[in-house]
Rosetta silent file (secondary structure, phi, psi, omega in degrees, C-alpha in Angstrom):
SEQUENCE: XXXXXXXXXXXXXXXXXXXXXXXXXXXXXXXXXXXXXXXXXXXXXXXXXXXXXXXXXXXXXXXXXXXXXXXXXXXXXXXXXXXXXXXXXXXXXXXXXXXXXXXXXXXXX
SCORE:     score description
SCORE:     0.000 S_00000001
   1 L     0.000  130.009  175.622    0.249    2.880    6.906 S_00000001
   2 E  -109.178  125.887  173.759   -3.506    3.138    7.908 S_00000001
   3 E  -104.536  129.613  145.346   -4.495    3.537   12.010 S_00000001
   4 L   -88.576   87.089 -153.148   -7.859    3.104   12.570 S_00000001
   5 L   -49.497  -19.947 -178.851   -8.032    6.040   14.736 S_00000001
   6 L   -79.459  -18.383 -163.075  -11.435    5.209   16.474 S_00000001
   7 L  -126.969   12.743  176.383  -10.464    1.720   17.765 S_00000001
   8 L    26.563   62.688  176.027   -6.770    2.882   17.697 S_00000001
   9 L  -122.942  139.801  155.139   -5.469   -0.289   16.028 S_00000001
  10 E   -76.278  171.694 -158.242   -3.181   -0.352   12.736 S_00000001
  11 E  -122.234  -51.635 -154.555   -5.142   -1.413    9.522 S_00000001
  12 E  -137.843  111.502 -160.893   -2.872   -1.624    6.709 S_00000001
  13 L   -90.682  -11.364  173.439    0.411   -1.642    7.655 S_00000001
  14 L  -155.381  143.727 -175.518    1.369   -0.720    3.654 S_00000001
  15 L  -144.588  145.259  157.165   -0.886    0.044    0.203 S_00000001
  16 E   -53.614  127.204  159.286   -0.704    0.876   -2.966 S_00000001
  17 L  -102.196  110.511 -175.203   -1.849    4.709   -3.477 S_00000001
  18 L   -83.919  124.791  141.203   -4.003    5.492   -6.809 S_00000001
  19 L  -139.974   21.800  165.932   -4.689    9.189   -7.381 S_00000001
  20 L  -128.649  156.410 -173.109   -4.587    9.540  -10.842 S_00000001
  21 L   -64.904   14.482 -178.726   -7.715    8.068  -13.330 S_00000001
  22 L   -94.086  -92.770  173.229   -4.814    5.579  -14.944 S_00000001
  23 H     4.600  -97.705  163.824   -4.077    4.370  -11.371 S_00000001
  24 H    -0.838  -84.409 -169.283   -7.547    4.382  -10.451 S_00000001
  25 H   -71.130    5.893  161.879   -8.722    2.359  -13.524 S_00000001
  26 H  -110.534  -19.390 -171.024   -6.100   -0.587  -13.124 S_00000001
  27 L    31.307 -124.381  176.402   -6.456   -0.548   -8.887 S_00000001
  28 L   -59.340  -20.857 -176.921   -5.772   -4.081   -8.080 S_00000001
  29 L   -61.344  133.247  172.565   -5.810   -5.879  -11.539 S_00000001
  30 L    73.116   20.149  160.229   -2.449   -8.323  -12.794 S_00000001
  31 L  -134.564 -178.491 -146.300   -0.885   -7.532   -9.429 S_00000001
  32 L  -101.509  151.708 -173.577    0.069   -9.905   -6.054 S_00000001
  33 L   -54.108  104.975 -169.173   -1.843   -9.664   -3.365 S_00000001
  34 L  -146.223  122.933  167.341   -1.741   -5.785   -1.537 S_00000001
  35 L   -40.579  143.065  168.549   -4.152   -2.797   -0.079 S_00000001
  36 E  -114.374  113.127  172.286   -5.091   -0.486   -2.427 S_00000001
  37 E  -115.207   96.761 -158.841   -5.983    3.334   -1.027 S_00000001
  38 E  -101.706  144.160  170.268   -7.456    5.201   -3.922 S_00000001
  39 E   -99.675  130.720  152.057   -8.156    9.221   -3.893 S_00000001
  40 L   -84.331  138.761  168.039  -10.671   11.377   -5.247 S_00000001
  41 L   -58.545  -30.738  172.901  -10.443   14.855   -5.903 S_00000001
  42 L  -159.941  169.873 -172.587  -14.153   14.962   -3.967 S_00000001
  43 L   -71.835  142.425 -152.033  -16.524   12.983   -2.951 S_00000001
  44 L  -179.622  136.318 -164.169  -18.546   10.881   -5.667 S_00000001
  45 L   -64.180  146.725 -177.639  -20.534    7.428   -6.221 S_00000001
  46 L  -158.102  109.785 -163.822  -17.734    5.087   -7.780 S_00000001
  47 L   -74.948  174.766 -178.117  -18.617    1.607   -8.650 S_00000001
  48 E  -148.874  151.884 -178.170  -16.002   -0.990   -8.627 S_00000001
  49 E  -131.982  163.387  176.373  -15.317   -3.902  -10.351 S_00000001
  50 L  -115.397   10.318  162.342  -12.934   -7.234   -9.834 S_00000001
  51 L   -20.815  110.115  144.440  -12.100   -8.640  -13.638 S_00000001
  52 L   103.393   13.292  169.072   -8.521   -9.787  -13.370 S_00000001
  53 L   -99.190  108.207  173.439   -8.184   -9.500   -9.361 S_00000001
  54 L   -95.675   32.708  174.064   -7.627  -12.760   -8.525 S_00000001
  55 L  -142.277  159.140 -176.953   -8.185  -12.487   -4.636 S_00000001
  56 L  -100.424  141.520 -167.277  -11.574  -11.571   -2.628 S_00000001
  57 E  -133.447  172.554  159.213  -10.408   -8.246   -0.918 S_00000001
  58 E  -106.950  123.229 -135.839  -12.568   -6.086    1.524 S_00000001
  59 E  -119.285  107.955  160.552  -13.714   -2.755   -0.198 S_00000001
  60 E   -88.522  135.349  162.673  -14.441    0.947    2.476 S_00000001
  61 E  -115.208  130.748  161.138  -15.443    3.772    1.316 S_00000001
  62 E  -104.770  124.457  134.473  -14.647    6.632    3.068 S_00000001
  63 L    -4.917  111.769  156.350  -16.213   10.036    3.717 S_00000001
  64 L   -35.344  -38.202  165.029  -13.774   13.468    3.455 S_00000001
  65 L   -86.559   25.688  176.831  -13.555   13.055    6.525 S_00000001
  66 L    79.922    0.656  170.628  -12.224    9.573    6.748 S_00000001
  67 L   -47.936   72.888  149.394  -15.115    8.069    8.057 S_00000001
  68 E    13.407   81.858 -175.318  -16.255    4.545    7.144 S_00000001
  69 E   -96.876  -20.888 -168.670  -19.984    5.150    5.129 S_00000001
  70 E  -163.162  145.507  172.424  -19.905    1.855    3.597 S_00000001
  71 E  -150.044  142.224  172.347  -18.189   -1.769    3.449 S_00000001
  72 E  -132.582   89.075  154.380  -18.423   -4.966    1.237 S_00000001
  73 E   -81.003  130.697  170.567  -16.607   -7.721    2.913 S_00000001
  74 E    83.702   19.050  169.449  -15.488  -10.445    0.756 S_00000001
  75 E   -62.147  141.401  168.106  -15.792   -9.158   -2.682 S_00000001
  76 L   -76.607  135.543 -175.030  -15.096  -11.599   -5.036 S_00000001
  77 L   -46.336  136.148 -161.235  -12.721  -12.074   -7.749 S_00000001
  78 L    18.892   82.380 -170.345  -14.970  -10.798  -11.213 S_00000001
  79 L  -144.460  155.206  158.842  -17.715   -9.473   -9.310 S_00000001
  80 E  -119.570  141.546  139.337  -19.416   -5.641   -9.315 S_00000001
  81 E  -112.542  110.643  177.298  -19.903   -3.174   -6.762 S_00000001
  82 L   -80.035   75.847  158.930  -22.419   -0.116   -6.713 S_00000001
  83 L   -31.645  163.953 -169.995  -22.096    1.197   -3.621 S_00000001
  84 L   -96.377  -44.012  171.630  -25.047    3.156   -2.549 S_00000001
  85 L  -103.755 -169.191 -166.423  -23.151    5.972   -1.084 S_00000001
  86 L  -105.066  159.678 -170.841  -20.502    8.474   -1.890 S_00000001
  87 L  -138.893  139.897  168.747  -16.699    8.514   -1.479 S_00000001
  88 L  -115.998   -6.098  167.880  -13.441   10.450   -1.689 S_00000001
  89 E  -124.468  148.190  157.721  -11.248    7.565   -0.567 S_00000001
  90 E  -121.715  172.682 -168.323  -11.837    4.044   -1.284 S_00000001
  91 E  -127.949  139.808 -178.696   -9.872    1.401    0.721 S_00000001
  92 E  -146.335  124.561 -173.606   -9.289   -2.326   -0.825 S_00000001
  93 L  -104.323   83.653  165.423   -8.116   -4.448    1.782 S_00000001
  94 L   -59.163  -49.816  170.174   -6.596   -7.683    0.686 S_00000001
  95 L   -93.304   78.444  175.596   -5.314   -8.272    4.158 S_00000001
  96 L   -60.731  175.403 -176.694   -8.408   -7.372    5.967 S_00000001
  97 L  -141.787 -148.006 -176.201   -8.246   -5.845    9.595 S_00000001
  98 L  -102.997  115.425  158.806  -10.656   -4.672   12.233 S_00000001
  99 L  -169.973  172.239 -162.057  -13.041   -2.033   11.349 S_00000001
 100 L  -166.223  143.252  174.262  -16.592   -1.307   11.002 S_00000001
 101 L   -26.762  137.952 -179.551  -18.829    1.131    9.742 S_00000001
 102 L    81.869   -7.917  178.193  -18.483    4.924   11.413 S_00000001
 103 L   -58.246  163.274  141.100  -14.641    3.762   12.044 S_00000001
 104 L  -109.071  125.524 -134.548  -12.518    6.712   11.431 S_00000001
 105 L  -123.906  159.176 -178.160   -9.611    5.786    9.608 S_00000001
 106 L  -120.478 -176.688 -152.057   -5.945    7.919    9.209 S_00000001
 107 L  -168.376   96.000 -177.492   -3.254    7.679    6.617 S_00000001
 108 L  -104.726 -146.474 -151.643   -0.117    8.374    8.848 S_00000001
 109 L  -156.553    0.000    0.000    3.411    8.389    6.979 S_00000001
């Protein structure tokens, strides 16, 4: 479950978690429509791609400190994404919610 703690709203109410580079490198591909909340060991530019995601999802990167630095609403199924900045979480929203750059976002349990 993700709260966006600045506008104190839930976000996600359940996601997939990635933390290992296996994870990581399948995210979203082959599977039914779900959030994705992938970990980094630290923060780091991480492009993303949509080849075999067959939904448009909304993709945050977040800041160690959970911040919102960047969003691409409405990537599209086999589409790329550079982002400009760096990340140690990314967020893939299938089911998008309310949030907006500078949000801070939590990972409760």
């Amino acid at each position: 479950m993700i709260i966006n703690k600045t506008q104190n709203i839930l976000v996600s109410k359940q996601e997939r978690v990635c933390s290992t580079s296996l994870s990581q490198m399948r995210g979203l591909m082959f599977r039914k429509r779900q959030n994705c909340l992938m970990t980094f060991p630290e923060e780091r530019k991480v492009s993303l791609h949509m080849f075999f995601v067959f939904y448009p999802i909304d993709a945050l990167l977040l800041d160690k400190n959970r911040k919102v630095v960047e969003i691409y609403r409405n990537l599209r199924p086999f589409r790329f994404w550079f982002p400009q900045k760096k990340a140690k979480y990314i967020l893939e929203m299938a089911f998008p919610g309310k949030y907006k750059l500078g949000d801070v976002l939590k990972q409760e349990t």
